[in-house]
C-alpha positions as CSV (number, residue, x, y, z in Angstrom):
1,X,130.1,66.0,99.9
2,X,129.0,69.9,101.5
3,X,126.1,67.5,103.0
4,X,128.1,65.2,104.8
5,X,130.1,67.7,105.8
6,X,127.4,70.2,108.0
7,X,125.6,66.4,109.1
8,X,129.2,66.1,111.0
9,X,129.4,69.8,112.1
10,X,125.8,69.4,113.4
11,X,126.6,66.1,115.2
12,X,130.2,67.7,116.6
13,X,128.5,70.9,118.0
14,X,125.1,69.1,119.3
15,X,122.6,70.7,117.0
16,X,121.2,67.3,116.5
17,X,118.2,66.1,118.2
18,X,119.4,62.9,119.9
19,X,116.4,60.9,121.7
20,X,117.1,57.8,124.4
21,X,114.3,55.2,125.2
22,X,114.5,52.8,128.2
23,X,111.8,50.3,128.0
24,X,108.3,51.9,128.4
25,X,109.7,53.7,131.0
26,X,111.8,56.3,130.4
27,X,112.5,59.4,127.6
28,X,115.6,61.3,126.9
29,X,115.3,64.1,124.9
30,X,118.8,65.7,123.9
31,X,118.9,69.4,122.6
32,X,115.2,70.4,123.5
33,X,114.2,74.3,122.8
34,X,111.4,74.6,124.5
35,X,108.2,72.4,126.2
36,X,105.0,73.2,123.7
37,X,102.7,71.6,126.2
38,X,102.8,68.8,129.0
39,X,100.2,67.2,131.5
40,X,100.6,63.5,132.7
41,X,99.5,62.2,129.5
42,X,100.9,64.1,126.7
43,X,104.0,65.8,126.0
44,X,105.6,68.1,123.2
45,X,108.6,69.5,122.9
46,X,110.1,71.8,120.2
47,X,113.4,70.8,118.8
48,X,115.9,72.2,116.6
49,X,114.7,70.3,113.9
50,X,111.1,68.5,114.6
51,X,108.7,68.5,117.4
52,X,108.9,65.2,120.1
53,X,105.2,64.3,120.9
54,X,105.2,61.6,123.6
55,X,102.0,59.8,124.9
56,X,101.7,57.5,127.8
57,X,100.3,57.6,131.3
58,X,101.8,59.2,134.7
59,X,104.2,61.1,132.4
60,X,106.7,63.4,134.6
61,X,109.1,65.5,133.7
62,X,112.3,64.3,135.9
63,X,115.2,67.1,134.6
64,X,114.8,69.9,132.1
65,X,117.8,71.6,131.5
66,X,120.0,73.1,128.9
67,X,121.0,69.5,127.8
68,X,117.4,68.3,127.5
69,X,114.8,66.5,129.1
70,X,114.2,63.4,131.1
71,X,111.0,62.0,130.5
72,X,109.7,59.0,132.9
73,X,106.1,57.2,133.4
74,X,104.6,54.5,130.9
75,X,105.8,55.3,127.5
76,X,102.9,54.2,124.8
77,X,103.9,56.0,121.6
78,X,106.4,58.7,120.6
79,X,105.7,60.3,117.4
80,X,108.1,62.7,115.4
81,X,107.0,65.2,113.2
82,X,109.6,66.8,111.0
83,X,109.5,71.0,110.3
84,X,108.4,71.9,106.8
């Protein structure tokens, strides 16, 4: 029951990681901390609760802000990787 409950407070106040894929084309990354490291075929970014690896080709950064991050290019993989 206490489970269900903080799952809803985290979903109600945003500390959830929310992530968006359009095709193999575009990225959204809801509630980002902070970019680990980016070029234009690899990026990670630290969330609140895992780190967002995403691989592809052309990869740019579009918006980064305190919402998150719009990812664009040719998506090939996104991997998740959850904090221990």
């Amino acid at each position: 029951m206490n489970n269900k409950i903080i799952e809803k407070g985290q979903s109600l106040l945003y500390f959830n990681t929310i992530i968006q894929i359009t095709d193999n084309k575009e990225v959204i990354i809801e509630n980002c901390k902070k970019i680990i490291e980016y070029n234009d075929i690899f990026l990670k970014v630290k969330t609140r609760n895992m780190t967002v690896q995403v691989w592809g080709q052309k990869l740019q950064i579009d918006d980064y802000n305190t919402e998150g991050i719009i990812v664009k290019g040719i998506i090939e993989s996104i991997e998740l990787i959850n904090k221990k």
